[in-house]
Structures are given as C-alpha cells and as structure tokens.
N, C-alpha and C positions, 0 to 999 in steps of 0.2 A: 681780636677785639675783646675789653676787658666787660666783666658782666657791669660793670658802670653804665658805660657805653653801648651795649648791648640795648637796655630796658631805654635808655634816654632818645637811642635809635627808634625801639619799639614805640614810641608814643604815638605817632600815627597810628601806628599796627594797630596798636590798640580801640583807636578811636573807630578804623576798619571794621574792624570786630565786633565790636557793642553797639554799630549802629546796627547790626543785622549784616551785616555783609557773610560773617561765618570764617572761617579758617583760612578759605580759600582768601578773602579777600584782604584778612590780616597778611599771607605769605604774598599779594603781591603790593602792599603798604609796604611792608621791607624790605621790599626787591627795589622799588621808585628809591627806596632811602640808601642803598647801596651794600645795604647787609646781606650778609651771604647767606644762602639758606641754611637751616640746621639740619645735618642729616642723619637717617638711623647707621651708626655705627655694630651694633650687636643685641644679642637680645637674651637673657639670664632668667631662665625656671629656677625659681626657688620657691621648695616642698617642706611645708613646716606644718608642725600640730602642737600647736601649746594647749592649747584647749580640749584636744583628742580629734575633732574635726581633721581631715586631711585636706589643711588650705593649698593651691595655688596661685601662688603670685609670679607676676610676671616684672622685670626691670627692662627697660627698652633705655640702651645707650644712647649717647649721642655724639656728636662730633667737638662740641665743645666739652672742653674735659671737666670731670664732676655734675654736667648737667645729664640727670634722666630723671625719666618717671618712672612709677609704679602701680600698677591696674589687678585687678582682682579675675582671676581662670577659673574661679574654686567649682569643682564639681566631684563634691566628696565620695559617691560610688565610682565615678570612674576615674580617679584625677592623673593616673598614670598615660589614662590614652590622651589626654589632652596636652600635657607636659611632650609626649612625643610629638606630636602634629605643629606645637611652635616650636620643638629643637630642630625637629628635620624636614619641616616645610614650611611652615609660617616665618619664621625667622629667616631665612637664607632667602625668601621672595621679596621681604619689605625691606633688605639688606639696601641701604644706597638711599633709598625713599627720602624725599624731604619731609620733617617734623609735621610740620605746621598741615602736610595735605592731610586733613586728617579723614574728611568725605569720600575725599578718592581713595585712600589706604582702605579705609572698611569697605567699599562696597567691591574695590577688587580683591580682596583676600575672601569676601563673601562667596565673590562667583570663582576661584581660583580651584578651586574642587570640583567644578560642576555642578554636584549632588547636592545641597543647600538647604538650611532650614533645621540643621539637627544638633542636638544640644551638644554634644560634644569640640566641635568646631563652631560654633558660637560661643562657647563658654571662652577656648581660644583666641575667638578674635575679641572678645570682651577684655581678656586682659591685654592686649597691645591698643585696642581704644583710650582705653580706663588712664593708663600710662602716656598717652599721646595729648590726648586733655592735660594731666600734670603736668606735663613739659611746658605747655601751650599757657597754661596758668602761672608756672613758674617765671617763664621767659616775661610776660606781661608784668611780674609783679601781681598779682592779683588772685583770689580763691575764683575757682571753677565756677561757684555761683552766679559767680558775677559775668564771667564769661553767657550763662544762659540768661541774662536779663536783669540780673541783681536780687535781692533778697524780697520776697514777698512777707514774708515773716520773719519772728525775729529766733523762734526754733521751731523742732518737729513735734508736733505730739507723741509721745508713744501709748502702744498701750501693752501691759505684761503679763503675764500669763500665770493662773491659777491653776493648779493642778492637782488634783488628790484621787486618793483610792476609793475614797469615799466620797457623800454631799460636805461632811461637816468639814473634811482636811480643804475643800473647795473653799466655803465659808470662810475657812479663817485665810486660806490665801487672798481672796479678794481684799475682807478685812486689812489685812495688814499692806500691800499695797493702796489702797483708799489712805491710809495712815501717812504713808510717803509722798502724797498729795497727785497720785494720778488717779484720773476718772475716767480710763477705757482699761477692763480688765476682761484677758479670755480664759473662759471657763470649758474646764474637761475634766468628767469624772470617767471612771471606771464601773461596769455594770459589777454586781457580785461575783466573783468566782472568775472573769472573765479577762482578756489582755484588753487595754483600749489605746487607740491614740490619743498621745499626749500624755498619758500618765505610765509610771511602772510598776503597773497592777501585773502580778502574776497569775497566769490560771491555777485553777484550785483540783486537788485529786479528784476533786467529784465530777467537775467538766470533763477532766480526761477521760473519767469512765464514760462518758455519755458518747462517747466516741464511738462507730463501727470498728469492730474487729479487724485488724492490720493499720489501723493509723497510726503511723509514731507518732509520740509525743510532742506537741509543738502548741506556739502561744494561742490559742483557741480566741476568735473575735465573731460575732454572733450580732445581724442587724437588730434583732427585735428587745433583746434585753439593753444592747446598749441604745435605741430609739428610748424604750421608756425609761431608762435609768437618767436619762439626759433631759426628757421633759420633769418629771421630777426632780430633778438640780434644777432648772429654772422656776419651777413652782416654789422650791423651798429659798432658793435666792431671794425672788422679788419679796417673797414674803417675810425676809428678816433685813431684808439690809434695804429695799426700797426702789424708788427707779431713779436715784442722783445721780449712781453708778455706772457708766456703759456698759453693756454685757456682751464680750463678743465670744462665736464658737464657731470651729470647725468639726465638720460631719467628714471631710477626709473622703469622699467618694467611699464610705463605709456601706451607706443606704445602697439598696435596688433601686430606678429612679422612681417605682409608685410608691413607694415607702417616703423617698425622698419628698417625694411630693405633699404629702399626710403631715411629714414634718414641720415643712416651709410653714402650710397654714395653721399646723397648734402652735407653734411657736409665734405666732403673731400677737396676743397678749402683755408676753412678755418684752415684747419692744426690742431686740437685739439692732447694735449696731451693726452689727452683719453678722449673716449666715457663710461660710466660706465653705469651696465646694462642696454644694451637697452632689454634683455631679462628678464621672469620671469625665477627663477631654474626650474618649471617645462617646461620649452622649450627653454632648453640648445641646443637639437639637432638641431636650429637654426642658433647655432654657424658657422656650416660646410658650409651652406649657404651662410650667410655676408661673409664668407673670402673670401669665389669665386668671391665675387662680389664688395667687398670694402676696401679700403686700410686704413679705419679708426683706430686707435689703440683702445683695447679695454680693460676694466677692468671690470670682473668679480668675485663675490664670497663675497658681505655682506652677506648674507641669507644665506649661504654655512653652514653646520655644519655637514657634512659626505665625507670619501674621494673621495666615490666613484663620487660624484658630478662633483668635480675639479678634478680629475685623467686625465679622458679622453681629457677634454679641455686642459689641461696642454701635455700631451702627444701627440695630434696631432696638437697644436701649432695653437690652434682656438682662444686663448687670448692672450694680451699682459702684462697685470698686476694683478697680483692674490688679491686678495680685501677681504679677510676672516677676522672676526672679530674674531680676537684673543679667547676672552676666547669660545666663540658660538663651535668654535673647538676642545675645549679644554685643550690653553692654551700655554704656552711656548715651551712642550716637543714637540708637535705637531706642533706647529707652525715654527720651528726650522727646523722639517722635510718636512714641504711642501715649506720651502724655499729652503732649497738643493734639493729637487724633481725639482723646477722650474727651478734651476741654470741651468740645463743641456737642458733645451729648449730654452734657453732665455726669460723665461717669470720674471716680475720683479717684486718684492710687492710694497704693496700700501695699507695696514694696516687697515683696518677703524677705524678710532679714533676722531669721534664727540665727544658732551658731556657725551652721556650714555656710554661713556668707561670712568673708574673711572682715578682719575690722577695716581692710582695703575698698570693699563691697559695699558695708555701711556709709563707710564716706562717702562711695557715690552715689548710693541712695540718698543723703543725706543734702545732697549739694542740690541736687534733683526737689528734693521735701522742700530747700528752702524758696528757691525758685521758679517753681510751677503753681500757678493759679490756683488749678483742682486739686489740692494737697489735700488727701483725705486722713490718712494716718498711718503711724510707722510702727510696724513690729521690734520690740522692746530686744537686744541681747547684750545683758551686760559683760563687759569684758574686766578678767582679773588681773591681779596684779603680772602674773605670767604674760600675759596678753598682752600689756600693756607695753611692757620690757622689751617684747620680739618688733612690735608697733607702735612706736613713739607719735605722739600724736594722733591717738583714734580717739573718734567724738565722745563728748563728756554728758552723763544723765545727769539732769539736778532736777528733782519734782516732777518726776514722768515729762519731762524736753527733753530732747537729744540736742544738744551744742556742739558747731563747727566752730572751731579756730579763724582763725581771719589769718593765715597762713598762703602765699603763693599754692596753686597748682591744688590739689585735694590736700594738703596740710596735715599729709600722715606719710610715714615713712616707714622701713622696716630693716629692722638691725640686724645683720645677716650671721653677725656672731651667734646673738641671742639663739636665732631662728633653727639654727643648725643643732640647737642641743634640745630640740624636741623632733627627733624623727617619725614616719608614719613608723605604727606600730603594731595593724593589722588592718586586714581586709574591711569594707563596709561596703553589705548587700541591703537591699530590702525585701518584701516580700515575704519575710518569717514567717507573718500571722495568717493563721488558716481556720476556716470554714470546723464545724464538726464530724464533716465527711471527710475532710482531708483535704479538700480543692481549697484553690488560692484566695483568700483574700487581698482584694487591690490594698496595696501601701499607697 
C-alpha cells in the first residue's frame, strides 16, 4: 500500500487516537480498516558530537520502506553502555514487534531486564519510545503534539542562562538576554578564587595552597564562599536591574542540606522563579523541611530516573517544578505520565534540556511544553549551525519561545552523513570538583 493510501486508511486510526483511546486503540482502528500492521524491521545507534556532547540517537526501521523514526538515548557519561544494550538486546527483542504498540513495547522492554529503574536502560528505552511516537505521528500525518491532546499554546517559554566569573560578567548576561526579549534568565556566579557550577571559574594558586599537604591539585568548590557569593549576585541583581526579570538558580546539591536550608529562606526577598536542587536525590526527605520553613519555589528532579523518587515529593506538594531529564526516565511515554501525575498537585515541568539533550530530546521536550496544561518552563540550548546540519529540523528560538514545525511525527530528522563527521572524541566523567580536603564534591 502506497503512503497515499496508508494515511487515507489511517483516518479512523486517527480519530481512534485523539479521542483518548492511545496507540493501542489507533493499531486496532487499522486492523477493522484492513491495513496490515507496521512492523519493527531493525534498529540503527547512531553516535555523533557536533556540539562536543556525546549524543545518542536511536533509528527504529520499519517494514514499509523509508518509513522510521527517530528518538533521543543521549546519556553523555555513559553513552557507550547504552548504545550496547539496544544493539545486543533492546533491538533483537522488539525485532517483529508491531509499530503502533507502543504501551506494550515500553513497559515490556521496562521489565525485560528484571532489574529496573536505572538510567542507563531508561535512557535506552527512551530512544526506541521517542522513535515509535515519530513513526506513529508520521503514519497519521500529524506533529506528536497533537497526538497528546493538541496544542495548549502557541510555544515554549524558555529561559537562558547567565553565567560569569564574577556579579558584573552575570549583569551583563542577564542584560543582554532581557535585550533579546526573554524574561526568565538563570543566574550563576563563581565565588573568588573558586570552581562553581555553571560557570568556568578557575581555582586560584592561593586556594590550592589552602589545601592539606598530599592533595593534588584539582577544581576546588567550597559551600560557604559560594553560599555568600550567590546571595550577593542577587542583592546586587535586584538592585540594578529590578524585579521585571525572572531570576532563576541552581544550587546543584552543592549546599549540606542545613546550609541548604539558611539559603531557601535568604533568598526569599529576591523572588526567584525557582531554586533548583538545593538538595542531593539522596536527601530528598529534606524537602518536608524547607517547605515548613520557606516560601522559596523549588525545582527538583534532573538526576531523578525512578518514580518512586518524584512520587512522594509530587504527591505532598514538597516541589514546585518537576525537572526530569526526559530520556534518564525513560522517555516520552513516561514523561507524559508524570506530567498528568503533577497536573493534579500543581506542580509544573521544567524539562532539562542543556546541550547533552540531543536537539532529538528537545523536540520531545518540546511536543510535551506544547501540550500539557502545567507547562512551567523550558531550559534554553541553542543549537549552531553544525547542529543544525547533522538535525534538520530542530526547534527554532525567536524572543525566548522555542518553536515546533507543524511537521509529521517530532519534525526533526538526522543526516547520518552530516552526523558521522563529528565523532566522540574523548571520555566525559563527572565529579572533578573537590572539597579542600580532597573528598568529593557531588556534581
């Protein structure tokens, strides 16, 4: 059957679908219609870095020839182990599988391991989801959003990221983003002498001396200087540029959580649109705490990649913006459900979507931002011309919105020429940054 025929077949499918029936009941709309199911033919890891990030992407064949999708695996510390788990067992299980199941494809590749809940196989099954959705969109004719309900807005807010060594290199970032007509900008300085997150402050010979005898040298992060170097960047913020602004920051589980706590409440003058983990996941039950004691807004859940994590916090209404990196959970099917999970507490997402989200990632962040009620707001990564080359078709910024395509299927594609002439080109760990004593500071 010719793709004419296919989509003209699929009209019920469709209507299947968009009433709420879900996947399941579009694949048996085109069973009544006499279309044959589509099935997974093959499944294609493709490892690329135009941006230096080590993305993977995932291609799920199909049985009608030239139709497949493509879903985003990216998990840039370990993308090697992920890449193997769909060549030599994700792939060869869903081998046969029809397209359209796409409920049952996730939750039995979920339990297919046993062991369950862990980022690395999540991030896996995120890209054969991500990809299953585009097939599922393309076949209809229609953007992914529309598949979850259709557009609640007409883009994403974003908001982008200020960054300096200092308050005044902060200043002029915000500054000049305000210029480009967005109004949620996040702010991260550097204490003196110190390494911080988010910015590339060097340590200074004078911290390395403050070192015990036997520590090598390494990026030296310290709570108490960067605590006060960071309430001072918002003292001197509000007080030159005003509160028209959003000001968002992440604490990066840098704080101890009684430090964390001191912070929540000074920072409440200056009005932040959110504080982003001041905790590590392991001392979430901290949460219960700050709320009794601070009106600060809060976003939790990059490192999140199990429900039980965010269940509780979402449920007694300890966060304010759920912050899960899409595919780390993954992936769409899921990601879809912890935002109707949040809707009902009021808590809002907030996506994460640096550069180590592929522009494949975005897009389904992005289809997700347009579609869900509680859209709280979207992490800003702009992609360059390189970028754009390997990923024809990734979402477009115009005045702090992100814009989707009105494209079949997630409406992004990936040029596997392009993609091949940016290989990975070295290792990426975390954990560099260290204490004065030499013990670890959490990344």
């Amino acid at each position: 059957m010719n793709r004419r025929g296919a989509l003209k077949t699929m009209t019920g499918t469709a209507a299947g679908l968009l009433s709420g029936g879900g996947p399941a009941a579009a694949a048996q709309a085109a069973a009544r219609r006499g279309m044959p199911p589509l099935k997974i033919t093959g499944v294609k890891v493709i490892r690329t870095a135009p941006a230096g990030s080590r993305l993977v992407i995932v291609k799920v064949l199909t049985s009608e020839p030239g139709l497949y999708g493509i879903g985003c695996a990216t998990h840039q510390e370990r993308p090697t182990a992920v890449a193997a788990a769909l060549e030599d067992d994700i792939g060869p299980f869903i081998q046969g599988r029809n397209c359209d199941e796409i409920e049952d494809i996730w939750q039995s590749v979920y339990v297919a391991s046993y062991f369950r809940g862990g980022v690395t196989l999540n991030n896996a099954l995120s890209g054969i989801d991500g990809a299953l959705w585009d097939i599922l969109g393309k076949r209809l004719g229609v953007p992914v959003f529309q598949l979850l309900g259709g557009k609640a807005r007409a883009a994403a807010t974003l908001y982008a990221h200020a960054s300096g060594r200092d308050i005044q290199e902060v200043e002029d970032g915000v500054r000049k983003w305000m210029e480009q007509g967005y109004r949620h900008v996040r702010v991260q300085t550097a204490a003196a002498g110190f390494a911080g997150y988010g910015v590339s402050a060097r340590t200074s010979e004078e911290v390395q001396k403050l070192r015990p005898d036997g520590v090598a040298p390494s990026p030296v992060s310290e709570p108490t200087p960067y605590f006060n170097t960071a309430l001072k960047m918002f003292e001197t913020l509000r007080s030159r540029i005003g509160f028209d602004v959003e000001l968002l920051h992440d604490s990066h589980e840098r704080l101890p959580p009684s430090q964390a706590l001191q912070f929540a409440r000074l920072v409440e003058p200056y009005r932040l649109f959110f504080l982003e983990d001041p905790f590590a996941p392991e001392d979430v039950a901290w949460f219960q705490v700050m709320r009794q004691q601070s009106t600060t807004a809060i976003a939790m859940g990059e490192l999140f990649v199990n429900r039980n994590e965010w269940v509780p916090l979402v449920a007694n209404r300890l966060i304010d913006f759920i912050r899960c990196h899409i595919s780390a959970v993954g992936g769409l099917n899921m990601a879809r459900k912890i935002a109707a999970c949040c809707e009902f507490f009021h808590v809002r997402t907030a996506w994460h979507g640096p550069g180590n989200v592929s522009p494949v990632g975005h897009a389904v962040n992005l289809h997700l931002d347009l579609a869900v009620p509680n859209f709280g707001i979207q992490e800003q990564n702009v992609f360059n011309e390189v970028v754009r080359e390997v990923f024809p078709g990734a979402p477009e910024i115009r005045r702090g919105y992100l814009y989707s395509n009105d494209k079949p299927g997630l409406g992004i594609d990936i040029d596997e020429k392009a993609a091949a002439k940016y290989p990975y080109k070295s290792s990426y760990n975390r954990g560099d940054q260290r204490r004065l004593d030499g013990s670890v500071q959490l990344p």
